[in-house]
C-alpha positions as CSV (number, residue, x, y, z in Angstrom):
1,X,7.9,-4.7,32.6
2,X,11.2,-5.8,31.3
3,X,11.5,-5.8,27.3
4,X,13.7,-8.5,25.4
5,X,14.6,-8.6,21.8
6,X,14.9,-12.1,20.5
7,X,17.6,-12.6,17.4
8,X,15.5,-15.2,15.4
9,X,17.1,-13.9,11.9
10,X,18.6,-16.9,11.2
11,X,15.6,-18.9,11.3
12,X,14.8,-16.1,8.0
13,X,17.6,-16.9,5.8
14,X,16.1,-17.4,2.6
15,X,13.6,-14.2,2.6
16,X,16.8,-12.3,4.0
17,X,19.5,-13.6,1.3
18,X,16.4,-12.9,-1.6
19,X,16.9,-9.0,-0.5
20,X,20.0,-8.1,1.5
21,X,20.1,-5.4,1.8
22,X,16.2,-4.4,2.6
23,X,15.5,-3.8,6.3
24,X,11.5,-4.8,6.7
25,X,10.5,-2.4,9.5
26,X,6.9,-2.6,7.6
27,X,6.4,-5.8,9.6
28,X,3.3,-5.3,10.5
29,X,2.4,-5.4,6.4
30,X,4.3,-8.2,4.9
31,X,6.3,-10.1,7.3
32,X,9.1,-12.1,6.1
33,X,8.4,-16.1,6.4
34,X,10.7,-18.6,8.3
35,X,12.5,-21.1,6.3
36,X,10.2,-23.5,7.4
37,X,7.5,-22.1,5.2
38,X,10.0,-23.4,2.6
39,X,9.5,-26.7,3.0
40,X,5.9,-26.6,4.1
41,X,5.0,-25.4,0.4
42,X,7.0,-28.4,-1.0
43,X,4.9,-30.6,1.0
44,X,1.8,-28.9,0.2
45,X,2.8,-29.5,-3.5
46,X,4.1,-33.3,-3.0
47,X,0.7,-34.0,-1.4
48,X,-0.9,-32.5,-4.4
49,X,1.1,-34.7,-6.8
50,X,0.8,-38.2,-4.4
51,X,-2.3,-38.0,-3.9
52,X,-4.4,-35.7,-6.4
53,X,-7.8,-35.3,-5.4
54,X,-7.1,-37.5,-2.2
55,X,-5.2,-35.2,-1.0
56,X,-8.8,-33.4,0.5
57,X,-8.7,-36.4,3.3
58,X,-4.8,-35.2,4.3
59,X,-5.9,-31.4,4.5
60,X,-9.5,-32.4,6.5
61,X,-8.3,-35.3,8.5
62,X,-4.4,-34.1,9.0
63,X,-3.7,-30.2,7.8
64,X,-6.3,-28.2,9.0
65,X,-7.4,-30.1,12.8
66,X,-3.0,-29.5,13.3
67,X,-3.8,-26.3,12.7
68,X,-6.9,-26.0,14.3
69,X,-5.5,-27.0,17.6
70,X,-2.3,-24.3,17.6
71,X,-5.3,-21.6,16.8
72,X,-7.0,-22.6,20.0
73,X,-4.1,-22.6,21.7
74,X,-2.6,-19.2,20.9
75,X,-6.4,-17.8,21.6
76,X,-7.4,-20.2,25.0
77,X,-10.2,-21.3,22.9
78,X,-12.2,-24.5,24.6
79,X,-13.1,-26.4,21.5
80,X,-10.6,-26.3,18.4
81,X,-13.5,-27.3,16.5
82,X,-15.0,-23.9,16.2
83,X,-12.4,-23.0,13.8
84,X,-13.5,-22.1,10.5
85,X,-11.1,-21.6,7.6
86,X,-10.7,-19.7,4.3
87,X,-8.6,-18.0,1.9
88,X,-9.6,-14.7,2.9
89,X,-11.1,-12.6,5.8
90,X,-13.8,-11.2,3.1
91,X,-15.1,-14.8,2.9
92,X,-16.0,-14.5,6.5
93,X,-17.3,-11.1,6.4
94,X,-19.6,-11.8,3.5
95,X,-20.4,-14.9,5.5
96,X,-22.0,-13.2,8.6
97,X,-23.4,-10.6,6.8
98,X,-25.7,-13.6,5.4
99,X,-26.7,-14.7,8.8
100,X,-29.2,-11.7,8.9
101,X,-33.0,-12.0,7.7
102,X,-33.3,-11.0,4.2
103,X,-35.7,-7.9,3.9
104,X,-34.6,-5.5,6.4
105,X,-31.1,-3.3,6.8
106,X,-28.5,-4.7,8.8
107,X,-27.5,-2.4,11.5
108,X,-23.9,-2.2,12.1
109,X,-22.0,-1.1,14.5
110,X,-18.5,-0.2,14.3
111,X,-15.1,2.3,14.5
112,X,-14.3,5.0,11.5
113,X,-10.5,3.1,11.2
114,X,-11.5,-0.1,10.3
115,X,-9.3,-1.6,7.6
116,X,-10.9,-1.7,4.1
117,X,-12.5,-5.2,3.6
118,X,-14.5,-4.4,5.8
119,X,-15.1,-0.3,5.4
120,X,-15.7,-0.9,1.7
121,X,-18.2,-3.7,1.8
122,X,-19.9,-1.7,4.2
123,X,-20.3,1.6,2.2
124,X,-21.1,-0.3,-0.7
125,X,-24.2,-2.1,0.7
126,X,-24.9,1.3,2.7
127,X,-25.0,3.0,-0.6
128,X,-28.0,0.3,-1.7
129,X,-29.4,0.3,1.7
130,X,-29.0,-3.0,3.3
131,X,-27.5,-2.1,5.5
132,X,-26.9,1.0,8.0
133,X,-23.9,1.0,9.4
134,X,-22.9,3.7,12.7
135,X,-19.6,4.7,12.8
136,X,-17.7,5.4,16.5
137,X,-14.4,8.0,15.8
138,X,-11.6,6.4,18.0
139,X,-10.1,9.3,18.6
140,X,-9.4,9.9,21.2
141,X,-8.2,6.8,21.7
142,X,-8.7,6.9,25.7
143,X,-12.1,7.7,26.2
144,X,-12.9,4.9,22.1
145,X,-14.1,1.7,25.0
146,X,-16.0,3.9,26.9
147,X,-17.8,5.4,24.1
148,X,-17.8,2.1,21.9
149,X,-19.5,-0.1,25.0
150,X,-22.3,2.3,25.7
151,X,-23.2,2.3,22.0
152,X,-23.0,-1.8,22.2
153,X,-25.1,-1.6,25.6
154,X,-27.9,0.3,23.8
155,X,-28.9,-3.2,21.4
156,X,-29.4,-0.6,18.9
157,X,-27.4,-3.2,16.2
158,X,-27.5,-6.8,14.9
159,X,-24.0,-6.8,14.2
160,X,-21.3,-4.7,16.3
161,X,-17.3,-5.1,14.1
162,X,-14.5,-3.9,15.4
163,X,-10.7,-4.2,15.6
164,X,-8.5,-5.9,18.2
165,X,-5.9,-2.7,17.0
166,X,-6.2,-0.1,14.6
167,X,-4.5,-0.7,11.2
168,X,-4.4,3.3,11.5
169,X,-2.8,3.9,14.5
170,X,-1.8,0.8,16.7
171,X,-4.3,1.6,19.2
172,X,-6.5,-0.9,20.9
173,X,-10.0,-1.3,21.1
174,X,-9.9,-1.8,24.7
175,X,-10.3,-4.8,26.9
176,X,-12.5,-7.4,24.8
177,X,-14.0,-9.0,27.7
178,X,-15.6,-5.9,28.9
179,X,-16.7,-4.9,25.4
180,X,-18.8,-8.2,25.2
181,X,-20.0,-7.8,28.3
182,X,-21.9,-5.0,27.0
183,X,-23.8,-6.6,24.6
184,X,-27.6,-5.8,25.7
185,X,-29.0,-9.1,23.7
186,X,-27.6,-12.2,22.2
187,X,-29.6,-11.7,19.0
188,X,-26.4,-9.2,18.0
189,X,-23.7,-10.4,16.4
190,X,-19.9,-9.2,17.6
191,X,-17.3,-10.0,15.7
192,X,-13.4,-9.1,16.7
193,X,-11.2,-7.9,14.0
194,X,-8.0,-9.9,15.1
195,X,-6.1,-8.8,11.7
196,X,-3.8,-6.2,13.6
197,X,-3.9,-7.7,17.2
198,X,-3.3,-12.2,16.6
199,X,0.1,-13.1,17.4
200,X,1.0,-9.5,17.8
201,X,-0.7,-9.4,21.5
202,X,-1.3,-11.8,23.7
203,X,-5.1,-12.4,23.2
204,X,-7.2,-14.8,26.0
205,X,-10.5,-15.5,24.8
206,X,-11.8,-18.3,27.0
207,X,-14.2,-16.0,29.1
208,X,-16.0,-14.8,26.0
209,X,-15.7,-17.8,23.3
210,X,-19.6,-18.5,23.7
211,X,-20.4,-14.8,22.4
212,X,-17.8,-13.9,20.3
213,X,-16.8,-13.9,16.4
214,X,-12.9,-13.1,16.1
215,X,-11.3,-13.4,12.7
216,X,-7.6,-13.2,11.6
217,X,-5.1,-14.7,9.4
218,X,-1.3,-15.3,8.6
219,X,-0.1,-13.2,6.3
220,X,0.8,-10.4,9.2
221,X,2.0,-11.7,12.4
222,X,1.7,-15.4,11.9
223,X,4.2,-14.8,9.3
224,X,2.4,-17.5,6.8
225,X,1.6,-15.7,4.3
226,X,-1.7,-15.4,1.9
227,X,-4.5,-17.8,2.0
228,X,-4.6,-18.6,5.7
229,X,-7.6,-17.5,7.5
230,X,-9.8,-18.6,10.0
231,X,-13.0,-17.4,12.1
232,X,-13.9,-18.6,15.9
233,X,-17.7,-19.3,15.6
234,X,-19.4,-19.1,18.9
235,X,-21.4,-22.5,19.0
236,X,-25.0,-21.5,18.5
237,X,-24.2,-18.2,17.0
238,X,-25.4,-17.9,13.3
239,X,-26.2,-21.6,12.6
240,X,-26.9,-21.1,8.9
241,X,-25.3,-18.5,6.7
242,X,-26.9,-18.3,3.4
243,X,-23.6,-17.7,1.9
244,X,-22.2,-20.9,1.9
245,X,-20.0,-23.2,0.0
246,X,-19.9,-27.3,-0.4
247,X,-17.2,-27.5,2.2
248,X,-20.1,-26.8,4.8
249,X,-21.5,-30.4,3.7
250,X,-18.2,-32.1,5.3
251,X,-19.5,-34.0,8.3
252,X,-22.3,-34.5,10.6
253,X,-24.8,-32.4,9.4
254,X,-27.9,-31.1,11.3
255,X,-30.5,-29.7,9.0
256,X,-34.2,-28.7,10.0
257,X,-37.1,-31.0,9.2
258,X,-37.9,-31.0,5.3
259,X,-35.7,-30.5,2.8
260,X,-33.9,-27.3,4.0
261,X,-30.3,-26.8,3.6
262,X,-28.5,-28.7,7.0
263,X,-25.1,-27.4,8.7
264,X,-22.9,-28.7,11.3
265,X,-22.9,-27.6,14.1
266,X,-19.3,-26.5,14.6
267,X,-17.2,-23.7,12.8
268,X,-17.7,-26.2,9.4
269,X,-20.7,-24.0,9.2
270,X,-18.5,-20.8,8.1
271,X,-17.1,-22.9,5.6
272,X,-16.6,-22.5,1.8
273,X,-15.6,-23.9,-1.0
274,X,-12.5,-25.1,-3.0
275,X,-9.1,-23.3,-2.0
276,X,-5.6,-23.7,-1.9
277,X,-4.6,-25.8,1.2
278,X,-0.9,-24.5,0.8
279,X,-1.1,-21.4,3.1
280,X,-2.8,-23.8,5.9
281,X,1.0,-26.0,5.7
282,X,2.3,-23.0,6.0
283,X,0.6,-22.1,8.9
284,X,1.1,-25.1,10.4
285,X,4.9,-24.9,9.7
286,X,5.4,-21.8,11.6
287,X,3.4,-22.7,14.5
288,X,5.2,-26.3,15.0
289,X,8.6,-24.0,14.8
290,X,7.2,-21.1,17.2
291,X,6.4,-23.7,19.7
292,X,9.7,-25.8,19.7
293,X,11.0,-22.1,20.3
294,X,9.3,-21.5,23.3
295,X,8.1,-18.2,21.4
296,X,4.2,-17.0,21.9
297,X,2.1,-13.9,21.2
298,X,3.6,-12.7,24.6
299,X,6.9,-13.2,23.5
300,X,6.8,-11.5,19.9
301,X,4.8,-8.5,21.4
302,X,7.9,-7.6,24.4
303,X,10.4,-8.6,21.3
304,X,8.6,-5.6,19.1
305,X,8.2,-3.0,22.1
306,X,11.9,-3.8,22.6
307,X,12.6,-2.8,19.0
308,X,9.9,0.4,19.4
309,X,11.7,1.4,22.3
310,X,15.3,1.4,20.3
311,X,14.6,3.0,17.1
312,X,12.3,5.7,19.2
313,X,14.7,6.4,21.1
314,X,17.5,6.8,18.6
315,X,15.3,8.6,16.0
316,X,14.2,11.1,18.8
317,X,17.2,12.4,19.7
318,X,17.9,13.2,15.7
319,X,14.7,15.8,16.0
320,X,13.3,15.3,12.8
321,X,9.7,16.7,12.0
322,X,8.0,14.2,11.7
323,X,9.5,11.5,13.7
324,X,8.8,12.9,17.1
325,X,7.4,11.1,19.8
326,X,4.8,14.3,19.9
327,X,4.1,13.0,16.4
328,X,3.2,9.5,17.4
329,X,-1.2,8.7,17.1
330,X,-0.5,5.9,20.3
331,X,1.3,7.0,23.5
332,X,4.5,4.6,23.3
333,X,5.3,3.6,27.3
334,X,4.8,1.0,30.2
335,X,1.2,1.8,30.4
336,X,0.4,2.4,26.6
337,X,-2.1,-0.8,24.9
338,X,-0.5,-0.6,21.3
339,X,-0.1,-2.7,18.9
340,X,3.7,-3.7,17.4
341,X,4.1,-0.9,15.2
342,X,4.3,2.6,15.3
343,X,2.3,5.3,13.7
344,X,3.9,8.8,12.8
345,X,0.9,11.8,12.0
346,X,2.7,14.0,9.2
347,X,2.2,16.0,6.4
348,X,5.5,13.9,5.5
349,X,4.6,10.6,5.5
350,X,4.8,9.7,1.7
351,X,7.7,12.0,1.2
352,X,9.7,9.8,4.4
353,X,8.4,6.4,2.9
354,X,9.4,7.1,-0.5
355,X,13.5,8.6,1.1
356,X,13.7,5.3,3.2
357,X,12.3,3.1,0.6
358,X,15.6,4.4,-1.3
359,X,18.1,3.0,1.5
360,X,16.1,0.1,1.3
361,X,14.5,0.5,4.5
362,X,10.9,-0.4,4.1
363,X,7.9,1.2,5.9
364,X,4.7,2.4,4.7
365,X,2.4,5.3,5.0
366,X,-1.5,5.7,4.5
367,X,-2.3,9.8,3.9
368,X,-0.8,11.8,6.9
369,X,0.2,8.6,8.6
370,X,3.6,6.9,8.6
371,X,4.1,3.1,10.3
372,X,6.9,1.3,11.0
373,X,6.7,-1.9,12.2
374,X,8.7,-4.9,14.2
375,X,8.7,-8.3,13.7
376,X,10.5,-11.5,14.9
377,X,12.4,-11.7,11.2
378,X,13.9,-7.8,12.8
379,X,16.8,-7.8,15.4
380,X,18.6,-5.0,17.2
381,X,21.3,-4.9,14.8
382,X,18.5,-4.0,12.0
383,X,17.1,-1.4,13.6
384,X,20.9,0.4,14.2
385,X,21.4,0.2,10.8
386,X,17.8,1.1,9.7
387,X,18.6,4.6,11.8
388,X,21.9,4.9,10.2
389,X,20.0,4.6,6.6
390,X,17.1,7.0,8.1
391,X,20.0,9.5,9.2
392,X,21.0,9.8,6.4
393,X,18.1,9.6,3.6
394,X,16.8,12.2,5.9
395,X,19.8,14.8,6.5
């Protein structure tokens, strides 16, 4: 499959002139934000300042449905209205977590390289015993699907949590449709980690909308920043977290005979409460700009391989331990499932981050692991002279 690398730069002026002279290859941590972001936090604030506490009916009736619909879009989701919102993936996490029946451990399924809001609220309620949690290695990364489906098929767990890609590594969990197809009984709960994979990979989720959970947000690929999150809830699935905030009250509410708490029936269940609205403008910005561009999921994914492809195959023919393509955790090629960046194994990692970070090249590193990652605010000409930096930080 061919690979194209878009130029968008321009479209990143003002996070480019507020540092010229960084290069971001850690774009698959904090991504630079179009300029349209700009304007879409003015308007967040000269809503706030019209309107005051009206402002609620622009962000219900206006913001969020806007945003709402581009989610569906970018996912092939059948009813935008599944969409739930919040500040944070945590939210969300804590959320489902509630679902379960008070008095027995949650059993929990998942991978050993999931990223920390979820492996630390896991250990902790481990370490009290609500909750049991089995953890699938993914390495090797070939045979993880395999493995990670026959654990699913056994309906040995409530709730089964894994990532679309490994923060880790840039591997994938393998084909999602086939790992909900082995869920042995609809009483478990799986829920898709999109925080590595949405608008990094081109994700289709119409087959398996009716059984799945998948979470994400903007402050990585989206390129929205903080405070923009949302959950697809299943319709059906989970109809009344105990964790729940007033936000949950907005609109037709069904509620069982008595006086019992009542939720819609939508992805307003998964609601909280009050947040600010100004990452959902945001959101909404980029996604009106990405689609008067033409550009999708699709698109930015060939854009970054493009990029991979370039700087590997400049850095490898430096031969730097380290940097090899023996050294990568995912297989870079035509038939590699990755995700858009790249992640070294070394004993160098933190020395290499903290060299490149002194050109102002900036990657990242977590222990023996190094990543570098590609983004629509990186061109070719970045790259060049990010390998001209690495050359020589590292001679």
């Amino acid at each position: 499959m061919p690979m194209t690398a878009l130029d968008l730069t321009r479209h990143f002026s003002r996070f480019r002139a507020a540092a010229p002279d960084r290069i971001n290859l850690a774009a698959h941590s904090h991504h630079d934000w179009p300029d349209v972001t700009f304007a879409a936090q003015a308007a967040a604030w000269q809503d706030a300042a019209g309107l005051a506490g009206d402002k609620w009916g622009k962000v219900f009736g206006e913001v969020i449905p806007a945003v709402q619909a581009h989610l569906a879009r970018a996912l092939a989701l059948p009813d935008p209205r599944t969409i739930a919102v919040a500040p944070n993936t945590h939210e969300f996490l804590r959320r489902l977590l509630s679902c379960f029946p008070a008095g027995k451990p949650v059993r929990i399924l998942t991978s050993d390289a999931e990223f920390h809001t979820a492996r630390r609220q896991m250990a902790r309620l481990e370490e009290d015993g609500l909750v049991t949690v089995e953890r699938i290695a993914t390495e090797p990364f070939a045979t993880f699907a395999e493995r990670f489906g026959a654990r699913i098929a056994s309906g040995a767990h409530d709730l089964v949590f894994v990532s679309q890609v490994f923060f880790t590594s840039g591997a994938t969990s393998g084909d999602l449709g086939a790992l909900a197809g082995c869920r042995h009984s609809g009483d478990t709960l799986i829920v898709i980690d999109g925080y590595h994979g949405f608008m990094a990979r081109p994700t289709d989720l119409a087959a398996i909308a009716d059984r799945v959970f998948y979470l994400a947000g903007g402050y990585k690929y989206a390129m929205a920043g903080e405070g923009a999150c949302f959950l697809h809830c299943p319709p059906g699935l989970a109809p009344r977290p105990r964790d729940t905030g007033w936000f949950a009250d907005f609109g037709a509410l069904a509620a069982p005979a008595g006086k019992s708490v009542g939720y819609p029936a939508d992805g307003g269940r998964f609601l909280g409460a009050t947040f600010d609205p100004s990452g959902l403008y945001r959101l909404r910005a980029v996604f009106d700009w990405l689609a008067a561009a033409g550009v999708t999921a699709a698109t930015a994914h060939d854009h970054a391989r493009s990029l991979m492809a370039r700087f590997l195959d400049a850095v490898e023919a430096m031969n730097i331990a380290g940097l090899r393509r023996d050294d990568l955790l995912t297989p870079f090629g035509p038939q590699a499932e990755h995700g858009n960046f790249l992640a070294f194994r070394t004993e160098r990692a933190g020395e290499i981050e903290t060299r490149l970070a002194a050109v102002g090249v900036h990657s990242d590193h977590r222990g023996d692991r190094l990543r570098f990652g590609f983004g629509l605010c990186c061109n070719a000409d970045d790259v060049d002279r990010a390998v001209e930096r690495l050359a020589r930080a590292l001679r």
